[in-house]
LOKOLTOR-483394 format. One record per residue: z, y negated, x of N, C-alpha, C, O in turn; residue number from 1. Coordinates in pm, whole numbers. Example, Ala and Ser with C-alpha at 12.3 -4.5 7.8 and 13.67 -1.06 7.14 Angstrom:
BEGIN
<rec n_w="780" n_v="569" n_u="1319" ca_w="780" ca_v="450" ca_u="1230" c_w="780" c_v="330" c_u="1320" o_w="846" o_v="332" o_u="1424" seq="1"/>
<rec n_w="708" n_v="225" n_u="1285" ca_w="714" ca_v="106" ca_u="1367" c_w="787" c_v="-3" c_u="1290" o_w="804" o_v="-114" o_u="1341" seq="2"/>
***
This chain:
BEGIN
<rec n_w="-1254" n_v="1639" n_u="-578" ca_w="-1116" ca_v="1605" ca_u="-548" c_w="-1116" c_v="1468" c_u="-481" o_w="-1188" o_v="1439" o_u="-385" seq="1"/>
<rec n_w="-1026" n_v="1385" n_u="-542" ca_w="-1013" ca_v="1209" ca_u="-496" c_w="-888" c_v="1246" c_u="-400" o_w="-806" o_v="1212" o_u="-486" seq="2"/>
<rec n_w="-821" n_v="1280" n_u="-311" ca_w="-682" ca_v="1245" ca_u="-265" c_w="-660" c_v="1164" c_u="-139" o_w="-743" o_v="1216" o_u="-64" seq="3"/>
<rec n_w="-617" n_v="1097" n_u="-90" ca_w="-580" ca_v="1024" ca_u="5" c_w="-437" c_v="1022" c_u="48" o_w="-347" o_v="988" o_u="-30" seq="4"/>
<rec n_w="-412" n_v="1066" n_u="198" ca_w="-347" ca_v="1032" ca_u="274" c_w="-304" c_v="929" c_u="380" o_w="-377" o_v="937" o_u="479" seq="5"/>
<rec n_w="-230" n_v="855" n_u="388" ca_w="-232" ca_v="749" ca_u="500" c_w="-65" c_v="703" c_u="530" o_w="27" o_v="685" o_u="450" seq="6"/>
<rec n_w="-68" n_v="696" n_u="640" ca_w="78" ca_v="606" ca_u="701" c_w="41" c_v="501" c_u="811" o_w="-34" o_v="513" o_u="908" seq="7"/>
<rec n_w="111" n_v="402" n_u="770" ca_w="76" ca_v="301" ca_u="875" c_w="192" c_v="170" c_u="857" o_w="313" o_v="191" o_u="847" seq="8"/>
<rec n_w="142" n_v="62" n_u="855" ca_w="240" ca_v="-45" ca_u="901" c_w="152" c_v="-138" c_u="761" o_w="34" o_v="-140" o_u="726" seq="9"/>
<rec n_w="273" n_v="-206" n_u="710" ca_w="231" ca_v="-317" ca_u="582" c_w="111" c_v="-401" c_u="679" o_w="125" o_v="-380" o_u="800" seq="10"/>
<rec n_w="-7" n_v="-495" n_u="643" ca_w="5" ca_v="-606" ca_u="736" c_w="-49" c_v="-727" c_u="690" o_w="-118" o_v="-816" o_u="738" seq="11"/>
<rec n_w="45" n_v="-684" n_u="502" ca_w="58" ca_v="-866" ca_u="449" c_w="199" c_v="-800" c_u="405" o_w="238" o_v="-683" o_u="409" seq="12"/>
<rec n_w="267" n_v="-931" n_u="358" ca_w="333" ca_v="-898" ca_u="247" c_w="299" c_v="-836" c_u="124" o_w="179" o_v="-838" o_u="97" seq="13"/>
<rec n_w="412" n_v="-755" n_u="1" ca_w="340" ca_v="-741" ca_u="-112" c_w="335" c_v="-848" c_u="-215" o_w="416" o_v="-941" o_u="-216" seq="14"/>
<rec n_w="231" n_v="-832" n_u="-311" ca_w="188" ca_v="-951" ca_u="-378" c_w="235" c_v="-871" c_u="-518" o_w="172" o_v="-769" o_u="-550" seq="15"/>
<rec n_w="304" n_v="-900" n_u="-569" ca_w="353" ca_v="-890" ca_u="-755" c_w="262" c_v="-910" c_u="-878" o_w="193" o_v="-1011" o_u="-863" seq="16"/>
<rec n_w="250" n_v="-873" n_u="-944" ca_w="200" ca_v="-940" ca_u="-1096" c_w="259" c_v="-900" c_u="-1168" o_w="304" o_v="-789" o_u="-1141" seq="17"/>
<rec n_w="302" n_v="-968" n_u="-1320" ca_w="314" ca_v="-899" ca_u="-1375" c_w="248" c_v="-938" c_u="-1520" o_w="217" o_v="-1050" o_u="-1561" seq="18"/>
<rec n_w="232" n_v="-783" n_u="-1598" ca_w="128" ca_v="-813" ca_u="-1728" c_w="205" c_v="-744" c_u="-1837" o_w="210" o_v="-624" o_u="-1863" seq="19"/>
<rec n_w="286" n_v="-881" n_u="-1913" ca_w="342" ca_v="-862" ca_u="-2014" c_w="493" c_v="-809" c_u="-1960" o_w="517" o_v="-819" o_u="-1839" seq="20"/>
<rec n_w="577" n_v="-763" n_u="-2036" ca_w="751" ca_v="-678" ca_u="-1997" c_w="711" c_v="-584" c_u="-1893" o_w="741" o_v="-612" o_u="-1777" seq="21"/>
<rec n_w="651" n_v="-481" n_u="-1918" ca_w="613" ca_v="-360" ca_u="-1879" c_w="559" c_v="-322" c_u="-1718" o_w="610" o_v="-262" o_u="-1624" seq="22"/>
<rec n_w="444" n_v="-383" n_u="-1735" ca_w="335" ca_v="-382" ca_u="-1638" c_w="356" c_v="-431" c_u="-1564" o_w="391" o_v="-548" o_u="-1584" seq="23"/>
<rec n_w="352" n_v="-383" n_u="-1434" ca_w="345" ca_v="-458" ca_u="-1292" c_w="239" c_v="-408" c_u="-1172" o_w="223" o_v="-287" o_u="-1155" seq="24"/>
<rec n_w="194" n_v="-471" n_u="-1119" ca_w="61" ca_v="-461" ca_u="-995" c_w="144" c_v="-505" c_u="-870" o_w="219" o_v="-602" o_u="-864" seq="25"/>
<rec n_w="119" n_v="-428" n_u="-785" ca_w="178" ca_v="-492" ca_u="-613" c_w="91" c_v="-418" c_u="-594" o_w="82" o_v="-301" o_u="-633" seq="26"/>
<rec n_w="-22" n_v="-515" n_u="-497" ca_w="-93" ca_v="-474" ca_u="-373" c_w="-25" c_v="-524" c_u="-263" o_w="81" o_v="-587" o_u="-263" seq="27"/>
<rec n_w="-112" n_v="-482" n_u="-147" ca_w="-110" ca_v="-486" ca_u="-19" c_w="-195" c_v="-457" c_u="117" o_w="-221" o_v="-337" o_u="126" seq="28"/>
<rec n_w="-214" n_v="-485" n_u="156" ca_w="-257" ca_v="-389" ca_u="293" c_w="-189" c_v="-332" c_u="356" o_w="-67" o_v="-351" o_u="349" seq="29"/>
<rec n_w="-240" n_v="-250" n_u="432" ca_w="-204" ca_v="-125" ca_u="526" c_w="-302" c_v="-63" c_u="659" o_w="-407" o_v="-1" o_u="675" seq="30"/>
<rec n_w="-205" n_v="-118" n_u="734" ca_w="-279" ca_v="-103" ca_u="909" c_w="-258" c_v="52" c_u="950" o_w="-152" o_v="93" o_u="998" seq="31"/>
<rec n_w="-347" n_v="117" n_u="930" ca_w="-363" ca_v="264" ca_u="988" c_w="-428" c_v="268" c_u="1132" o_w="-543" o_v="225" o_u="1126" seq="32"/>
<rec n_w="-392" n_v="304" n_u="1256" ca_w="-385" ca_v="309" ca_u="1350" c_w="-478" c_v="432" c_u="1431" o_w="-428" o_v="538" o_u="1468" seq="33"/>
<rec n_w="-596" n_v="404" n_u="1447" ca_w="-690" ca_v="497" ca_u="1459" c_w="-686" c_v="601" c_u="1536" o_w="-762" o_v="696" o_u="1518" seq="34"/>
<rec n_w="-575" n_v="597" n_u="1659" ca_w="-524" ca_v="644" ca_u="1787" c_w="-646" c_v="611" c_u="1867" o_w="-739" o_v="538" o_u="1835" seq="35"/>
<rec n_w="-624" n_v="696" n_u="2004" ca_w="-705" ca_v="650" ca_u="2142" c_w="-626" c_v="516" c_u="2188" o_w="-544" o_v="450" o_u="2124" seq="36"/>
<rec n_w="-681" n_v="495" n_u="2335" ca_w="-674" ca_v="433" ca_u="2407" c_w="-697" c_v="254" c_u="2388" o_w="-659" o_v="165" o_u="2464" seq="37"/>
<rec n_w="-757" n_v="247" n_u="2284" ca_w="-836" ca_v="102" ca_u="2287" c_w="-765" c_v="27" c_u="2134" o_w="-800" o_v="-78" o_u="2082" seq="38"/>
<rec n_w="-645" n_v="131" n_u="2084" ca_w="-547" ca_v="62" ca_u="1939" c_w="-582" c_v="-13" c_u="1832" o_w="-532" o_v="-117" o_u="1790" seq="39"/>
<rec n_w="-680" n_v="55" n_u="1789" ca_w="-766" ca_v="-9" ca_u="1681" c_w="-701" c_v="52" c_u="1612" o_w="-630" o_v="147" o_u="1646" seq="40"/>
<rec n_w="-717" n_v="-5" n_u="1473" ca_w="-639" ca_v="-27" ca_u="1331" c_w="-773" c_v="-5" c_u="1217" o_w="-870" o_v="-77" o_u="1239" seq="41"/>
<rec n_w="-780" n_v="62" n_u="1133" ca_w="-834" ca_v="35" ca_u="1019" c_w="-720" c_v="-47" c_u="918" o_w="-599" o_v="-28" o_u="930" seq="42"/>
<rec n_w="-790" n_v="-154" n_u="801" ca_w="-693" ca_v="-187" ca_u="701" c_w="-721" c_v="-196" c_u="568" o_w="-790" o_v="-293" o_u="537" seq="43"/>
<rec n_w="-684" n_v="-112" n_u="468" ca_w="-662" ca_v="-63" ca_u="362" c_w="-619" c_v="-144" c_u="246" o_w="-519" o_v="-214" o_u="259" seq="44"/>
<rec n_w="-690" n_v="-141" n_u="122" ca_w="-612" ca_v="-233" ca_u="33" c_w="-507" c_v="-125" c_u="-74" o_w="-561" o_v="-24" o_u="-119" seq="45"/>
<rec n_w="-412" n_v="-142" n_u="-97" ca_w="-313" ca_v="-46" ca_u="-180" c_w="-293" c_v="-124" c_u="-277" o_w="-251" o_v="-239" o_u="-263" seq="46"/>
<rec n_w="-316" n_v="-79" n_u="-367" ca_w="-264" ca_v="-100" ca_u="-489" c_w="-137" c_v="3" c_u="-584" o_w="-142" o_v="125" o_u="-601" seq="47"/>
<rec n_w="-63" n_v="-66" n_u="-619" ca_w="39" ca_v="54" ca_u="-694" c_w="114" c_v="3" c_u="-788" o_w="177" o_v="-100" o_u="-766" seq="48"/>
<rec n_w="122" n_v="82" n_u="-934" ca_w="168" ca_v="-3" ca_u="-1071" c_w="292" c_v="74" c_u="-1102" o_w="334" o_v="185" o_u="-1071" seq="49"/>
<rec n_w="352" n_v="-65" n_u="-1202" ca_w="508" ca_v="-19" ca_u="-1287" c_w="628" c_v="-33" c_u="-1200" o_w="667" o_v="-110" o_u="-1112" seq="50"/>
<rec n_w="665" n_v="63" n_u="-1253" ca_w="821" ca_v="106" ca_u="-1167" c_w="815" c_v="88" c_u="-997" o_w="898" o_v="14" o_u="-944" seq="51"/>
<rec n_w="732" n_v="145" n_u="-931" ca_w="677" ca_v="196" ca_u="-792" c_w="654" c_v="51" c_u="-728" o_w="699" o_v="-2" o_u="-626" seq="52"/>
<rec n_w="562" n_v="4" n_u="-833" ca_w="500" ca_v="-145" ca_u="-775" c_w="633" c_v="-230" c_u="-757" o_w="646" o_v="-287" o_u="-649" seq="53"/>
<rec n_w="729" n_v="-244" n_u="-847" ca_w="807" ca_v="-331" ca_u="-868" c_w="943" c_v="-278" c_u="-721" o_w="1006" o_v="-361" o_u="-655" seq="54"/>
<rec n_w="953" n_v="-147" n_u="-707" ca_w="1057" ca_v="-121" ca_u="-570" c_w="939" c_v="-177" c_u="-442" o_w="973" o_v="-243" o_u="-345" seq="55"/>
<rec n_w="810" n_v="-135" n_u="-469" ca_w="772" ca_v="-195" ca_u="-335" c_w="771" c_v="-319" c_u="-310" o_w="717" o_v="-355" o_u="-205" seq="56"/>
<rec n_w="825" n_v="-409" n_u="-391" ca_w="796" ca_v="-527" ca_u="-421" c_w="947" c_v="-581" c_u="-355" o_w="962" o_v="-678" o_u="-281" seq="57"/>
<rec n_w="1016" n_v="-518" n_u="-388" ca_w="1151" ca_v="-534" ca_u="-377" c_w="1233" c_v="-492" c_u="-245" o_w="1345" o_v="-531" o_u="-211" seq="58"/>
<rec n_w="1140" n_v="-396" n_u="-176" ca_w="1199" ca_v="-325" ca_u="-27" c_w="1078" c_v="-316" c_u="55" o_w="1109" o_v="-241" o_u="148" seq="59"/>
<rec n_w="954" n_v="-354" n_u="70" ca_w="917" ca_v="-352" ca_u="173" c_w="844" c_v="-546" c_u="207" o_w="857" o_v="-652" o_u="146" seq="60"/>
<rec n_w="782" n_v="-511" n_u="314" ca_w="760" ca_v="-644" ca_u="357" c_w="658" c_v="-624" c_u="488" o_w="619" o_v="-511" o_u="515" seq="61"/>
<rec n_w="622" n_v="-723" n_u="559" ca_w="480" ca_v="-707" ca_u="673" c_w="570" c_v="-599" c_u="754" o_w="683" o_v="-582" o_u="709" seq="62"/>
<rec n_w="546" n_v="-548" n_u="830" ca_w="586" ca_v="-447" ca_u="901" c_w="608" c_v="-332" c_u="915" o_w="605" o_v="-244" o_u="1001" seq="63"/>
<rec n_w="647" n_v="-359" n_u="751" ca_w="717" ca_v="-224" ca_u="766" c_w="608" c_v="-86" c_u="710" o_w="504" o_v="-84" o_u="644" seq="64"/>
<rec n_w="720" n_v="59" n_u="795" ca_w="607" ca_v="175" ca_u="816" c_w="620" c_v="246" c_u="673" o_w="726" o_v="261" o_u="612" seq="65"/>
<rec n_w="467" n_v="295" n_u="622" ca_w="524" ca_v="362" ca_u="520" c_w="443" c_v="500" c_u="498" o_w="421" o_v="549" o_u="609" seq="66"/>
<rec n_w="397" n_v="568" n_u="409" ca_w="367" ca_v="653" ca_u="384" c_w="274" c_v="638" c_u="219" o_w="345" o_v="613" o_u="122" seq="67"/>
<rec n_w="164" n_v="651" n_u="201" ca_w="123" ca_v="652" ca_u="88" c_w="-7" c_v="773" c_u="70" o_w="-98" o_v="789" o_u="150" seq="68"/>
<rec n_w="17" n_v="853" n_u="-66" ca_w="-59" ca_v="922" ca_u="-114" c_w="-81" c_v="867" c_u="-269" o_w="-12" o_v="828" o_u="-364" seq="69"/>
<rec n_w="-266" n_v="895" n_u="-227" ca_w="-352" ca_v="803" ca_u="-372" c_w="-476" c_v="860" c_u="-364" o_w="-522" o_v="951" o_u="-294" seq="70"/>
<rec n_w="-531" n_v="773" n_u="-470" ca_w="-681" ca_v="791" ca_u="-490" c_w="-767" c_v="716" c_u="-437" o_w="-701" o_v="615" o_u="-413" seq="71"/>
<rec n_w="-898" n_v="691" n_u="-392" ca_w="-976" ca_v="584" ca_u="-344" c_w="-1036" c_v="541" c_u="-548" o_w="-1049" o_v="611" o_u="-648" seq="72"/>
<rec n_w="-1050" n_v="420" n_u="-524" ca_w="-1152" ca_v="371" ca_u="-651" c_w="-1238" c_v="313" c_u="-590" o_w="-1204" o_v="297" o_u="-472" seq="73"/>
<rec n_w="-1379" n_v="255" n_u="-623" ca_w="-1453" ca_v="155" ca_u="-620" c_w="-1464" c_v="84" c_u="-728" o_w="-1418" o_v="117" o_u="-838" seq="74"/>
<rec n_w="-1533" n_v="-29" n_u="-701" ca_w="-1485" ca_v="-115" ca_u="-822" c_w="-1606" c_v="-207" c_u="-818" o_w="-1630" o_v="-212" o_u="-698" seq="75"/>
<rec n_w="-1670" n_v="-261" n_u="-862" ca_w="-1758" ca_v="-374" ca_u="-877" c_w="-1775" c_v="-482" c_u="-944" o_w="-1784" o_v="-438" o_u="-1059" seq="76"/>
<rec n_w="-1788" n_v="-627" n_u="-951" ca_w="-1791" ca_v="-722" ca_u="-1041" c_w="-1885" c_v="-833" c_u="-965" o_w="-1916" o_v="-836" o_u="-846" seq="77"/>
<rec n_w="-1920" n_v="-919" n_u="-1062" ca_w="-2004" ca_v="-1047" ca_u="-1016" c_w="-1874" c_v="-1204" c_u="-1010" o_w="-1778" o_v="-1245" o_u="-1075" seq="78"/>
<rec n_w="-1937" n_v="-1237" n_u="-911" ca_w="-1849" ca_v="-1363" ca_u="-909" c_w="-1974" c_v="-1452" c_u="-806" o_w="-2007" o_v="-1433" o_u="-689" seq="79"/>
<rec n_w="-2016" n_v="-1540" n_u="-896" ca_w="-2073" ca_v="-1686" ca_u="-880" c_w="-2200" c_v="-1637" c_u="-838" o_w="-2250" o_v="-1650" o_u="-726" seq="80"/>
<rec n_w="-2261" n_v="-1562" n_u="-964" ca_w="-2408" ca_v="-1502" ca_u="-949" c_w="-2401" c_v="-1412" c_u="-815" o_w="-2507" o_v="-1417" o_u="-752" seq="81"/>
<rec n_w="-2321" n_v="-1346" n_u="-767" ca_w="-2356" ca_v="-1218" ca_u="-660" c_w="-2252" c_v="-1102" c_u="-730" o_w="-2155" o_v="-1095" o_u="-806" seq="82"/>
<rec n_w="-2329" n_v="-1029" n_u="-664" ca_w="-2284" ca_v="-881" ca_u="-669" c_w="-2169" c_v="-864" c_u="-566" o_w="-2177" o_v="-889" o_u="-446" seq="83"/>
<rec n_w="-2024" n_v="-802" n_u="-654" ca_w="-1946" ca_v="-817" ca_u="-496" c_w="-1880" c_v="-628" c_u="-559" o_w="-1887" o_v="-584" o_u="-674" seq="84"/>
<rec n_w="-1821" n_v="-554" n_u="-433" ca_w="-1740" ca_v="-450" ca_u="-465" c_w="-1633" c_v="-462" c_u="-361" o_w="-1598" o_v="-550" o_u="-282" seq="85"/>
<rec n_w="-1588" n_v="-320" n_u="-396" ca_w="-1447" ca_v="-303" ca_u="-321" c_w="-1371" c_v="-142" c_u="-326" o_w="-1364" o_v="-64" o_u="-421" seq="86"/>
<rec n_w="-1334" n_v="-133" n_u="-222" ca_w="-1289" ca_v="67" ca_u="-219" c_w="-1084" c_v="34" c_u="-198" o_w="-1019" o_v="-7" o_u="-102" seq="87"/>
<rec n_w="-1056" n_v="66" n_u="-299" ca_w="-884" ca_v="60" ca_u="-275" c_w="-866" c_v="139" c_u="-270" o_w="-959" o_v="219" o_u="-281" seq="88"/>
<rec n_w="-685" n_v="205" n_u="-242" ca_w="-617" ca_v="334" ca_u="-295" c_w="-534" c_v="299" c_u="-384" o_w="-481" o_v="189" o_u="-369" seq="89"/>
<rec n_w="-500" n_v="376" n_u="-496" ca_w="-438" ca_v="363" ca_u="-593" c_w="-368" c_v="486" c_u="-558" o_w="-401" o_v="604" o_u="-565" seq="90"/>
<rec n_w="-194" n_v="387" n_u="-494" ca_w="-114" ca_v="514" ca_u="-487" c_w="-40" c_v="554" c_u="-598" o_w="-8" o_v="469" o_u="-681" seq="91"/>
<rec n_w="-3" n_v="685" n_u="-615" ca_w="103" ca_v="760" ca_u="-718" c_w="215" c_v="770" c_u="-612" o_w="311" o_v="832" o_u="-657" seq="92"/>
<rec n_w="231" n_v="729" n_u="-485" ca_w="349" ca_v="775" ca_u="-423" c_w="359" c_v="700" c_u="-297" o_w="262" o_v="670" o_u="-227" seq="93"/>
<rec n_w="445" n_v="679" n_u="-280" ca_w="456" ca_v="584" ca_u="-158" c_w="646" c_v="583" c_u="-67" o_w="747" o_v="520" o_u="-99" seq="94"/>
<rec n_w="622" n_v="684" n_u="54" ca_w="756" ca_v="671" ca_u="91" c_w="756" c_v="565" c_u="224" o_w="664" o_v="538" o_u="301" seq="95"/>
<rec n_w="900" n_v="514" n_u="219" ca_w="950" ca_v="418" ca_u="293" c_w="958" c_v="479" c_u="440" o_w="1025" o_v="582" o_u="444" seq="96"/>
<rec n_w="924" n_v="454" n_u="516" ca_w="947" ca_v="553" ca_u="663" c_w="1017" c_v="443" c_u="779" o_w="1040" o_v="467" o_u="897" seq="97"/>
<rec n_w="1037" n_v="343" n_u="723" ca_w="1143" ca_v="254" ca_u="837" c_w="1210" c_v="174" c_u="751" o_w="1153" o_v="126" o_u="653" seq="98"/>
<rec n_w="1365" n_v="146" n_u="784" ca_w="1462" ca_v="16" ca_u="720" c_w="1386" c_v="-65" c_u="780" o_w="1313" o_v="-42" o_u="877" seq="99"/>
<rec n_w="1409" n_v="-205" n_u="700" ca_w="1383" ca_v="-345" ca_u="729" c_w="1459" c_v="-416" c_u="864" o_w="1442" o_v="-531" o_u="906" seq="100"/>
<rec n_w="1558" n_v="-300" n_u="923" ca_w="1604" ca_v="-383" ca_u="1083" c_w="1584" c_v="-256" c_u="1129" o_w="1588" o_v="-277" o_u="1250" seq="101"/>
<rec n_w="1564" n_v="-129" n_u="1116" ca_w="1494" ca_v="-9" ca_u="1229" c_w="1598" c_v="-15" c_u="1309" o_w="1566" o_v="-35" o_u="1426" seq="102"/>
<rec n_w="1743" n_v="-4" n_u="1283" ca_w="1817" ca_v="30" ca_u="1405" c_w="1873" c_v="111" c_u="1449" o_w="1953" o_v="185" o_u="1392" seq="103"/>
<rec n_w="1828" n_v="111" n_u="1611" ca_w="1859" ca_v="204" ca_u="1692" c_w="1731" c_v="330" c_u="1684" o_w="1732" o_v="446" o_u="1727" seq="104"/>
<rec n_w="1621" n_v="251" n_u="1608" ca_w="1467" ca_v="351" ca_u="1622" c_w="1527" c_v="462" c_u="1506" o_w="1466" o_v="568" o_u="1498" seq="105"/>
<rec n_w="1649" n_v="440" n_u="1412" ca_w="1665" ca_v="549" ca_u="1342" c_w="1529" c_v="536" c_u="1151" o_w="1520" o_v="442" o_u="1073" seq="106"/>
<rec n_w="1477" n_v="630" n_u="1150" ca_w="1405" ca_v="617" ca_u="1046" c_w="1484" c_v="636" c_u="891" o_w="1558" o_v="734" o_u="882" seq="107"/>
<rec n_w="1471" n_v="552" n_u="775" ca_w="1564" ca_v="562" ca_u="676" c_w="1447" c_v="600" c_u="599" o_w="1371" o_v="503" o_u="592" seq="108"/>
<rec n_w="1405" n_v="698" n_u="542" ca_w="1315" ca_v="781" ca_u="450" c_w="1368" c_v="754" c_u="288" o_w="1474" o_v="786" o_u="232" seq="109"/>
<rec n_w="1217" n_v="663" n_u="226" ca_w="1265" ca_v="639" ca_u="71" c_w="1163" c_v="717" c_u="-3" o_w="1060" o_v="723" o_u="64" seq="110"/>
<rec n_w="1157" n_v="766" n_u="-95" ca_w="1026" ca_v="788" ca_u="-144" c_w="1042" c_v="708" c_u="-347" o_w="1126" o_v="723" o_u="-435" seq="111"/>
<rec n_w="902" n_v="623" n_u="-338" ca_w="878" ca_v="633" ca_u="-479" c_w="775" c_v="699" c_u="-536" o_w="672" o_v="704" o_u="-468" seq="112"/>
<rec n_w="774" n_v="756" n_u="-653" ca_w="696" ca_v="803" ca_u="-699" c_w="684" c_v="806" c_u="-837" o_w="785" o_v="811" o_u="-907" seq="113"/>
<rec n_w="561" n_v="802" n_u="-891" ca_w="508" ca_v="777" ca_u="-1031" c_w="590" c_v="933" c_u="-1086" o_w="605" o_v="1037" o_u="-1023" seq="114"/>
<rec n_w="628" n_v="901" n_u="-1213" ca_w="721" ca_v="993" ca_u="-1266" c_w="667" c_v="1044" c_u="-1379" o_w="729" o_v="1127" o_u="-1445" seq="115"/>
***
C-alpha cells in the first residue's frame, strides 16, 4: 500500500505546465510542521495533474493551508554525468483548508479531487 497523508502550509508558489490542450502539471511544496517545541518543518514536493492541477493553480498560493492525499514516487535520472533522484507525492486529492485573506481565523474548506 502507497498512501500518503499530509496538511501543511504551501511554501512556494504553484508552478503550471502545460502539455498539449489537455494536460496540466502544478507542483509545489509543502511545509508540514513536525510539532514539539523547537517548530521544525519537513518540505515536500507535490505534484498534481489535469483538472486538480489547473484549480490549484488558480486558488492557492505561498501560504496557504491545505490538505493533500497521494502517493510517494521515486524517480531517477542522470543530468551532467551524475546520478540524481527524488521522492514526490502525487496527489489524487487535495482540499483547500484556508481562504486567501483567512478572515476572522474562519476556515473556507475546498476539496479537489481526481474524478
Amino acid at each position: 500500500m502507497n498512501t500518503v497523508i499530509l496538511i501543511g502550509n504551501l511554501a512556494s508558489d504553484v508552478e503550471l505546465r502545460e502539455f498539449g490542450e489537455e494536460k496540466r502539471l502544478a507542483t509545489f511544496r509543502l511545509a508540514v510542521d513536525r510539532g514539539g517545541k523547537d517548530a521544525e518543518a519537513d518540505f515536500f514536493k507535490i505534484a498534481v495533474w489535469d483538472r486538480q492541477a489547473q484549480l490549484c493553480a488558480d486558488y492557492l498560493a505561498k501560504g496557504r493551508k491545505i490538505g493533500v492525499e497521494g502517493r510517494l514516487r521515486y524517480r531517477t535520472w542522470e543530468e551532467e554525468g551524475q546520478k540524481r533522484s527524488s521522492v514526490e507525492v502525487v496527489a489524487y486529492r487535495v482540499e483547500f483548508l484556508s481562504s486567501p485573506a483567512q478572515s476572522g481565523g474562519q476556515v473556507v474548506p475546498f476539496e479537489a479531487t481526481v474524478a
